[in-house]
N, C-alpha and C positions, 0 to 999 in steps of 0.2 A: 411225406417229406418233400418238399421245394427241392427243383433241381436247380442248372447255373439256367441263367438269362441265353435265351434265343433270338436270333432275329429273324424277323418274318420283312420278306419283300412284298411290300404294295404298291402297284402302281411304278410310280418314279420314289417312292420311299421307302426308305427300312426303316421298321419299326421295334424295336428292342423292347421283348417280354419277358420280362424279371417271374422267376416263381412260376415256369410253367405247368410243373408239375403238382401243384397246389391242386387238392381237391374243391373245386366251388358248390360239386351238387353228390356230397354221398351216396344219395338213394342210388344216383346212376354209377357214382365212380367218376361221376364227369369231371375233368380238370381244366386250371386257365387256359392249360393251351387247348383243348376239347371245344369251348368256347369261342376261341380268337377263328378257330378252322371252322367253326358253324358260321361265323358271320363272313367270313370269305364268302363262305357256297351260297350267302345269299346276297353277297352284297350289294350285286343290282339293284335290288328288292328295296334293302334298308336303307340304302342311298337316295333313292326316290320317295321312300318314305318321310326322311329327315330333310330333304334336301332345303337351304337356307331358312332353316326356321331353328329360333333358340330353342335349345334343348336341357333339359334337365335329365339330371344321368343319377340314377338306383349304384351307389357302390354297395362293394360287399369285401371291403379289404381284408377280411380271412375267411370268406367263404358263406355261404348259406348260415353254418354255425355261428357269425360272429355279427357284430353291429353293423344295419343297414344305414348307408350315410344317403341325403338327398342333398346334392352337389348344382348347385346353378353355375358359381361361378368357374371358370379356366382358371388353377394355378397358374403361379408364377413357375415359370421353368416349362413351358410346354414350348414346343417346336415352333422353329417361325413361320412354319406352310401351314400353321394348324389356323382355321378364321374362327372368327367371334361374331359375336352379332351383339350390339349393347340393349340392355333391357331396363327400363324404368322402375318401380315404387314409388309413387308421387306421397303416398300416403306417411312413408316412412324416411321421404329425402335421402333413399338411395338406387344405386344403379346395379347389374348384374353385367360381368360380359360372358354372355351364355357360348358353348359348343354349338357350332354354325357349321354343320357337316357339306359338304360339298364334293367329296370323293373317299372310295373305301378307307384310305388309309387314316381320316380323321376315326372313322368307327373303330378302327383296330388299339388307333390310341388311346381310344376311350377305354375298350377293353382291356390294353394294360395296367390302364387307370382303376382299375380293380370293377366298372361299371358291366352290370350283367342290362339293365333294363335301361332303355331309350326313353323320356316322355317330350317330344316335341310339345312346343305350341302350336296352334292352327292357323297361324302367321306366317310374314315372312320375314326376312331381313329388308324387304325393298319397302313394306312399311307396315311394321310390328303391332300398329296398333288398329289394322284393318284384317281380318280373318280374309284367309280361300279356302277357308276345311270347315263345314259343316261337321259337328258329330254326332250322330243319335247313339244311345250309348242305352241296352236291352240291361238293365242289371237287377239280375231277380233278387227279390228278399228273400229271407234265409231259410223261409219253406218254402222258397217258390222252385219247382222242380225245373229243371233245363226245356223238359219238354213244353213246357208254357210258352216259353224263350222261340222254341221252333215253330209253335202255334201261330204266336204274333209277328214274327216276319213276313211271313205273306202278307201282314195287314200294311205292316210298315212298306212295305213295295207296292203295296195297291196304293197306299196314298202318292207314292213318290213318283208311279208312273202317271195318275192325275197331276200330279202338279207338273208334268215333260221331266221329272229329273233323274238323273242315272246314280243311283247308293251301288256304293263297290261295299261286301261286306267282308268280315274276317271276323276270327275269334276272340274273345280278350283274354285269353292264357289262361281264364278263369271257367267260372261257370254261365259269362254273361256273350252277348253280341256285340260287335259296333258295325256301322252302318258309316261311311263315310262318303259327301255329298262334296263335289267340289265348287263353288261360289265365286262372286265375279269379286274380289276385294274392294268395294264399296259403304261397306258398313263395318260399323263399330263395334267393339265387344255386347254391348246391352240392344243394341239390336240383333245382332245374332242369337241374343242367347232368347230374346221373346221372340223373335222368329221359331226355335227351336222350342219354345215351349210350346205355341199356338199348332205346330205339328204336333208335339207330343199331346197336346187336351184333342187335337182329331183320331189320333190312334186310341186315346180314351174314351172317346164315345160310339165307339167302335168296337170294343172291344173291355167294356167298362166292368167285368165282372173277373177280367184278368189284370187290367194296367192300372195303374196309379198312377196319379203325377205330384202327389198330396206333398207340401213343402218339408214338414217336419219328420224326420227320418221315427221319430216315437207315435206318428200317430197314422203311419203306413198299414194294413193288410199284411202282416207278415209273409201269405203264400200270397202276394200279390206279385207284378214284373213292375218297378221302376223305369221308366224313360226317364232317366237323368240328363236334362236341359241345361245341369248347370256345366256339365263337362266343358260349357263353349264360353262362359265366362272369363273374363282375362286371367289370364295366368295359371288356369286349372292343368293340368295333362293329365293324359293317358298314355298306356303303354304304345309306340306305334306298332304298324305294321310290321312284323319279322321280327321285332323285339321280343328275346327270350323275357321269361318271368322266374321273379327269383322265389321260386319255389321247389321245395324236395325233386322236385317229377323235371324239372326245368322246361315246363311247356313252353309253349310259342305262339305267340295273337297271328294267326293264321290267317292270309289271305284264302277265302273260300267262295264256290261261286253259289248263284241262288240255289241252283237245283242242289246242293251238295246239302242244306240245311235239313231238311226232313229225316238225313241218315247221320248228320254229322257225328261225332263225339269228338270234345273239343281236348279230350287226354290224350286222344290220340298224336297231337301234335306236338314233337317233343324237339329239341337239339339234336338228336338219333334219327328221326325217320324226318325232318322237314325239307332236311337238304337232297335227299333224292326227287321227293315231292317238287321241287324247284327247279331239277334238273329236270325233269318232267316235261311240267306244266308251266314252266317259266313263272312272270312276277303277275299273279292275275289282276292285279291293280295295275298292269302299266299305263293301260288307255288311260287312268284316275283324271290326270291332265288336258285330256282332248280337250272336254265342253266346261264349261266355269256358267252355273247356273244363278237367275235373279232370286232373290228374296221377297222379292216384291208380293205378290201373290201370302207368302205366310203373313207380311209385316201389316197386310191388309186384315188379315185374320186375327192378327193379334191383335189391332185396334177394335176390332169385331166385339171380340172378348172381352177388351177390354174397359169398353162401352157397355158391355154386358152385366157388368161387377167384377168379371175376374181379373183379381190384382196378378201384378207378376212381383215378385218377394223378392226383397233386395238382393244384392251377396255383399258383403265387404268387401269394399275398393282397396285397390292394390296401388 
């Protein structure tokens, strides 16, 4: 049973949470307000994570049990501290004005908003249609055991310390890896995303009896590992950093550091143990921001390739 509405102080704001006592994640017992108190304890974390880039937000207005909505646009009736960021479809002549987080108390809102999962774009608000987030994004097929997934990290850090660049990794709530590279925002969506392919075909040849980068999801190696290149495509997302997952277990895409991968288990990471882990170890992605690395160097490679015959596959323009 839903108790009355609470209000939680953030910041310089009170935020009014309707239905605290709503169950979101059975398995645990977890409730909305269980939820609104996990993203407190990280909010450094998530704020950094999100910070000025449109976001798209995972509702779950009755809970894990009931219908998953994928929300781009801000109702009418949201708070006037809360910011926007506008987001194009050229393809479809229209606009989105996406959640543009910029301090705890927009995530809380969200939260009230029935939202368990965060997906940022790799953008920013200062110009949306130039990335600073590189993603390599480990996502095994459905035989492909986690331990593959641990295997090929070190390949993916061998290449990325050849090329001088610093990957913060974390978990994706799931069974897979992400790998996040920060980039000087100079290129475009279709350049980042062949940029990210021409690394993902060098962890392939590396490694070509574990990874795949094969375009059509039906004609994959089933126990094969996916380096998913398109992740960086316009308008794709993933869960961010500290972003719970709306799943039974209510895991969490975990900031982890390298050594941490050979022992990780990413179930471990849940709304119940991440926020001590944080009180801890603080936000292990804080430095993410220091260095903003070139592309230059893959964009070379992928001409390479692509001189070579290998195409790079469209995606549908947004």
């Amino acid at each position: 049973m839903a108790g009355k509405a609470t209000v939680i102080e953030v910041g310089d704001h009170d935020v009014r949470v309707s239905n605290p006592d709503r169950i979101y994640f059975p398995e645990l017992g977890a409730t909305k307000l269980d939820l609104v108190e996990y993203y407190l304890a990280v909010s450094d974390g998530i704020v950094r994570a999100l910070r000025e880039r449109p976001c798209m937000l995972h509702r779950f207005p009755d809970g894990l049990a009931g219908e998953k909505v994928h929300q781009k646009r801000v109702p009418n009736g949201a708070p006037p501290w809360l910011e926007t960021v506008r987001v194009t479809f050229p393809r479809y002549h229209r606009h989105a004005d996406e959640l543009c987080v910029t301090k705890p108390a927009d995530v809380i809102w969200a939260v009230q908003m029935s939202t368990v999962e965060f997906h940022p774009w790799n953008s920013r608000r200062a110009d949306t249609e130039r990335p600073d987030e590189w993603r390599i994004d480990l996502d095994p097929m459905p035989d492909c055991p986690f331990g593959t997934v641990q295997k090929i990290a070190p390949v993916v850090r061998e290449v990325l310390d050849e090329l001088g660049m610093v990957g913060f990794p974390k978990t994706s709530g799931g069974r897979g890896l992400h790998i996040y590279v920060r980039i000087e925002p100079r290129w475009g969506f279709a350049d980042v995303r062949r940029a990210a392919l021409a690394f993902a075909r060098e962890v392939e040849r590396r490694a070509p009896e574990d990874v795949t980068t094969t375009w059509w999801r039906k004609d994959r190696d089933p126990k094969a590992l996916f380096i998913d290149y398109n992740q960086n495509a316009r308008d794709h997302t993933i869960a961010s950093a500290y972003s719970v997952r709306g799943v039974p277990q209510a895991t969490v895409s975990t900031p982890i550091t390298w050594d941490e991968i050979p022992d990780v288990d990413p179930r471990a990471f849940t709304i119940r143990t991440v926020p001590a882990r944080f009180a801890e170890l603080g936000d292990l992605h804080a430095a993410i921001d220091d260095t903003h690395h070139s592309l230059a160097t893959l964009l070379d490679w992928a001409e390479r390739d692509e001189q070579a015959g290998l195409e790079t596959p469209e995606v549908p323009k947004t």
